[in-house]
N, C-alpha and C positions, 0 to 999 in steps of 0.2 A: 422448429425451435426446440431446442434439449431443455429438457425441464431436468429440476432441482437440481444446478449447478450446487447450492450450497450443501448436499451431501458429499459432495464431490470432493476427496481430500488431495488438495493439491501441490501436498509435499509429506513425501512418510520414508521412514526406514524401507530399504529394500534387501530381504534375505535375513531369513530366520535358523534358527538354528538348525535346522535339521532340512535348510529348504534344499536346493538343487541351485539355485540361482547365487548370482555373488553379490558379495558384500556391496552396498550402494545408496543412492537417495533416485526415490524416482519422484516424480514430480510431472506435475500438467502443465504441458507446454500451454503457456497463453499467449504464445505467439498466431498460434492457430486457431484461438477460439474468435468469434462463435461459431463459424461453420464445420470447423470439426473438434472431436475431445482426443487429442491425443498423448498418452502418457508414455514419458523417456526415462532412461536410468543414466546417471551420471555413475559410475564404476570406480572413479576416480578423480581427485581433487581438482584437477587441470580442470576436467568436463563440467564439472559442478562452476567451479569461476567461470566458465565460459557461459554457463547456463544464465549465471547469473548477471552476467555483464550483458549480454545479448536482448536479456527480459525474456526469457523463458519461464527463468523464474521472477515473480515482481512483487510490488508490496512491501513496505517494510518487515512488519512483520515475518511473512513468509521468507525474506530473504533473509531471516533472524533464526528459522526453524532451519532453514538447508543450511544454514553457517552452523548449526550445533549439530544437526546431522552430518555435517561435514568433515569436526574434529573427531568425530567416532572412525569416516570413515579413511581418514587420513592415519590415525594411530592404527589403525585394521592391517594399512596395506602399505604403508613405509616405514620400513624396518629400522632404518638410520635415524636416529633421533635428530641431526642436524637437520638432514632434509626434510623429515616431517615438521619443525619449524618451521623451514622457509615456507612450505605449503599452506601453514597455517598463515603465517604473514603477508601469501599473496590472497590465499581466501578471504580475510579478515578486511583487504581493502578492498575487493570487485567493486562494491558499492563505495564510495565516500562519504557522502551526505548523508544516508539515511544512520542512525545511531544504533538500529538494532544487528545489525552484521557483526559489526566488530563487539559490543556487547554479549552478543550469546556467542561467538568463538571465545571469546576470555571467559566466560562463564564455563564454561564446558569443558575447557581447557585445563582448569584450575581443580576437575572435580575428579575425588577419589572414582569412580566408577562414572564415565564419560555418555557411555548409551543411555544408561539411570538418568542421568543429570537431564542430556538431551530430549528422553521422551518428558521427562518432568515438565520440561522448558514448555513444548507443546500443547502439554495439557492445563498448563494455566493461561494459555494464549486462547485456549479454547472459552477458558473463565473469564479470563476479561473480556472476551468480546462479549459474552452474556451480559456481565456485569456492564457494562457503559453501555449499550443500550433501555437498561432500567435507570443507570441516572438517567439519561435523555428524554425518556419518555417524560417526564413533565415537562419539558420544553416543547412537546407537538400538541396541536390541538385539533378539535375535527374541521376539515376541511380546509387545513392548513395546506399551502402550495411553497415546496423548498426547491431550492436550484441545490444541487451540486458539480463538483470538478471532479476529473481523472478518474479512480475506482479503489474502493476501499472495501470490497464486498469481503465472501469468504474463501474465494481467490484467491486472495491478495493476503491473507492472515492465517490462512488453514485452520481455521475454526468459523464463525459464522458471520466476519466482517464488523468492523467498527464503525465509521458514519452509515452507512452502507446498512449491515446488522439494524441498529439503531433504525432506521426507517420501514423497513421492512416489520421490526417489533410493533412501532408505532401503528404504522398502518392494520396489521392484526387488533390492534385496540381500539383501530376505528378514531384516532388522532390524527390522520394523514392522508389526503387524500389525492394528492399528484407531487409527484418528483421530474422537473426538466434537469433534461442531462445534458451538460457542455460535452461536446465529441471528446474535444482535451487533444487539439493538435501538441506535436506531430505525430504521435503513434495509435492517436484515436482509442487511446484507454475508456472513456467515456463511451464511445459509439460501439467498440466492440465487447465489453467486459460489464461496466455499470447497466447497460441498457438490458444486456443478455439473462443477468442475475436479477434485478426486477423483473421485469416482463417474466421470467419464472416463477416468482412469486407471488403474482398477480398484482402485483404494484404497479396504478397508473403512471404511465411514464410517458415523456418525449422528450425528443432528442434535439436539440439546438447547434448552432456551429457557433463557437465560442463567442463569437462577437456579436450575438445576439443578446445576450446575458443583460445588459446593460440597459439593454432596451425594453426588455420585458420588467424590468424594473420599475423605469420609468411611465410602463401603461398598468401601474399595480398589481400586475400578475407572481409575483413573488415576494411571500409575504417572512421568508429565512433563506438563508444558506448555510449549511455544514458541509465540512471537509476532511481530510483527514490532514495529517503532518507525518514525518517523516524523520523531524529534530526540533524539539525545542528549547528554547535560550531559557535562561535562571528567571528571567525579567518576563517572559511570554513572548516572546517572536517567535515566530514557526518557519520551518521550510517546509514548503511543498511542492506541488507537482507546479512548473511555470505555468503562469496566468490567474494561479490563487490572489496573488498582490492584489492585480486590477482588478478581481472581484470582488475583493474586502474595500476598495476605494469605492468603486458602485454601489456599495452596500452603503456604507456609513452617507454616500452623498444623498440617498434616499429613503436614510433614515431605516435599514431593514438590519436586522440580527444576524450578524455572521457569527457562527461557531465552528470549533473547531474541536474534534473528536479522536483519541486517540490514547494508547495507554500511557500509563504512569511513567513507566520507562522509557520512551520516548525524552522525558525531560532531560535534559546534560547541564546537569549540576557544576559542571568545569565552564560552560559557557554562558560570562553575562548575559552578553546578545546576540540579534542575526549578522551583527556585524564579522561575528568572528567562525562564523558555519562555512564550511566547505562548500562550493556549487561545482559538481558535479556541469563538466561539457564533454557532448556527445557529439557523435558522426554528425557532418554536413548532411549526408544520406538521408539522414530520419526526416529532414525538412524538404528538400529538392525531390527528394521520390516519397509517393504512397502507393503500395500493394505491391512495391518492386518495377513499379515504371516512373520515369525520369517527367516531372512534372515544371521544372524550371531552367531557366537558363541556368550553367556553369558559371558558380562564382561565391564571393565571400560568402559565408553563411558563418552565424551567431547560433549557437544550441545549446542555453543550459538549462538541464533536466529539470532545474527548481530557480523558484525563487521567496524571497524573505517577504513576511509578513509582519508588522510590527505590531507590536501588544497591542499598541493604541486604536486602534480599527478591529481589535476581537471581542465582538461579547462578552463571551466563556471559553474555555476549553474544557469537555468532558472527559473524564478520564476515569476507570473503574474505581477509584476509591471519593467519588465525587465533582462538584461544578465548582471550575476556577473562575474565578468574573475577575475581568480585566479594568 
């Protein structure tokens, strides 16, 4: 097991001024973890959307940090200001659904000195995540048992994780005392990323196949659940990672606190509700095969990366400037 993944920064500028190396974003492949750490450079805007489409790069957030990294390294190395638009316009969609891509490329984009902006970008990513796990900590108590979905560690944010952070904080308080981890088919974010990053931290953990969730509910073994989001509506509906819905239904049918954790900006102020969010669908693949062998028969498959959570099934949402209660 690799301990303190969340030192591990897993999206940074690559190439400084005076280095040997070119202009880039390098980034940890989390396609690979947990069995190996291996870190890649995107050289160029193509490779960078590719990274990012693939889940190389994942997390909102972090997919927030390689889009500002991105416009630096697109004004770097295309000389044609048309084409350096179109690049930014294909970066700015790799992702659809989550809100922070195309927010930090127009962020960035817009900014008299581009690198400035982008490390700025960064290092308040690095502050919120501190910040919303001190809201959160008075919502854990000792010996508090929470479920969560998918992986929101510091992975996934490049700074030290948001629901993810937050439990890890908790549990140093002596507030928290086991976290079950939904695997989070199809790409087992949960079994390969959330589990990796507790268990380094010494955070009691296990790990569930998502459809257990409901069940350990209902034998009083789970007494919250926090997640993270992706995009939030005016009114509180969330996207997340698919299968958030049906936990927020199990939740309220047995009476347990679902939260929802995530920064400020995450909210889309343009959007009433989840009605009107993009959902992100993805390869057949991801479902029919896991580890690269063919697990299903050939045939229709349904894959979208998220789906909508309505206000009305959330407790709260935490967020670094405070608790929203739904």
């Amino acid at each position: 097991m690799i301990a303190e993944p969340r030192q591990r920064r897993s999206v940074a500028w690559q190439g400084a001024p005076l280095s040997s190396e070119p202009p880039g974003v390098r980034y940890l492949d989390q396609r690979a973890l947990p069995h190996e750490v291996r870190y890649e450079s995107a050289t160029d805007v193509d490779a960078l959307i590719e990274a990012i489409r693939c889940l190389a790069i994942r997390g909102a957030p972090a997919i927030g940090i390689a889009g500002a990294y991105g416009v630096v390294l697109a004004r770097r190395t295309i000389a044609d200001a048309t084409l350096c638009q179109a690049a930014l316009a294909r970066l700015r969609e790799a992702r659809p659904t989550a809100i922070n891509l195309a927010w930090a490329v127009d962020r960035v984009a817009a900014a008299v000195d581009p690198f400035a902006e982008a490390e700025a970008l960064h290092r308040e990513q690095i502050r919120v995540d501190a910040a919303i796990a001190d809201v959160a900590l008075p919502l854990f108590r000792p010996e508090m048992r929470l479920l969560t979905h998918c992986h929101t560690g510091g992975v996934a944010t490049a700074g030290s994780g948001t629901a993810l952070g937050a439990f890890i904080a908790a549990h140093r308080a002596g507030r928290l005392a086991h976290v079950w981890v939904d695997e989070t088919r199809p790409l087992l974010q949960g079994a390969r990323l959330t589990l990796w990053e507790l268990q380094a931290e010494g955070v009691p953990a296990t790990l569930i196949v998502d459809a257990a969730a409901a069940a350990l509910m209902a034998q009083g073994r789970v007494d919250a659940v926090m997640v993270g989001a992706d995009r939030i509506a005016r009114n509180g509906d969330t996207a997340n990672k698919i299968g958030t819905y049906a936990l927020a239904i199990a939740a309220r049918y047995h009476g347990i606190p679902f939260y929802v954790a995530a920064p400020k900006m995450t909210i889309d102020e343009r959007i009433a509700d989840g009605a009107a969010m993009h959902i992100e669908q993805r390869s057949a693949d991801e479902v029919r095969c896991i580890a690269g062998y063919e697990v299903a028969a050939v045939g229709a498959v349904e894959n979208p990366a998220f789906d909508i959570t309505p206000h009305t099934l959330i407790t709260a949402i935490v967020t670094e400037d405070g608790l929203w209660r739904l």
